[in-house]
C-alpha angles and dihedrals in degrees: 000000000000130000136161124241111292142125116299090255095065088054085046096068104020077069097045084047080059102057100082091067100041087057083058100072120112091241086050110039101081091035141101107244137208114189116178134196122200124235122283095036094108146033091244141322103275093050087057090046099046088048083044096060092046084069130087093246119159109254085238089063116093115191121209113212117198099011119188105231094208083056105043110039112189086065081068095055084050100056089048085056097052090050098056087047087055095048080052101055092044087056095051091043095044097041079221107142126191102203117207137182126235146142138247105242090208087046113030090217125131122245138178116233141173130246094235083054092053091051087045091047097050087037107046115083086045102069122086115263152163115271114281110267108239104213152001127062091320097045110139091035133111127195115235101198138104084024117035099017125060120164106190110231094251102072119112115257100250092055091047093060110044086043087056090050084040106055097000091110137350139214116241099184130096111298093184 
């Protein structure tokens, strides 16, 4: 998700706003869901659950409102994520590039990479997506949106759009 600069509370339901559309993809649908929301996103837990009922949630989803990230740690893992997306998005937005050496462990060759393609590369299997598309010019790519990828529509329109190149659709194949 994101999501411009504004109090906690504004991220707080612009994700719940963004539920319904996460308990549409193929691997959730059938499935039972918990989706849980760290502590601070909304005013309290009632608000979260009155808005919550408003939306169109499968009734085998259970949100979780105010959650203790000590307690509960895959909130951590989320917020690291979060984190290297928004490195990733600074990077795009600045032009800035840190440039780094490494080597190809099939090959053995040395190669210079960024800092933003070392988070995607370490990130990217792990976002809802369509399914990969199997052939033609885009074989080896999934489409992130309308699943792993929500840009709340305040956001201004530059970084709308090179959030949308950014994140829009990723490639699944080897990369190295």
């Amino acid at each position: 998700m994101i999501s411009p600069p504004r109090p906690a509370y504004s991220l707080g339901w612009a994700a719940l706003s963004h539920v319904p559309s996460l308990c549409e993809h193929p691997l959730l649908k059938s499935e039972r869901c918990d989706i849980y929301f760290d502590q601070g996103l909304f005013p309290s837990v009632t608000s979260a659950a009155t808005r919550a009922e408003s939306l169109p949630i499968s009734p085998s989803t259970a949100l979780h409102f105010e959650q203790d990230s000590r307690a509960v740690l895959g909130l951590q893992l989320a917020d690291l994520a979060a984190h290297a997306a928004a490195m990733m998005l600074v990077e795009e937005l600045e032009g800035a590039r840190k440039i780094f050496s490494g080597e190809n462990s099939a090959s053995g060759e040395s190669f210079d990479f960024t800092l933003q393609w070392k988070f995607w590369q370490q990130l990217r299997r792990n976002f809802l997506s369509k399914p990969m598309e199997e052939s033609g010019e885009r074989a080896g790519y999934a489409q992130l949106a309308p699943y792993g990828l929500h840009i709340d529509p305040g956001c201004p329109e530059k970084v709308r759009a090179i959030a949308e190149k950014r994140f829009g659709s990723l490639f699944l194949g080897c990369i190295l």
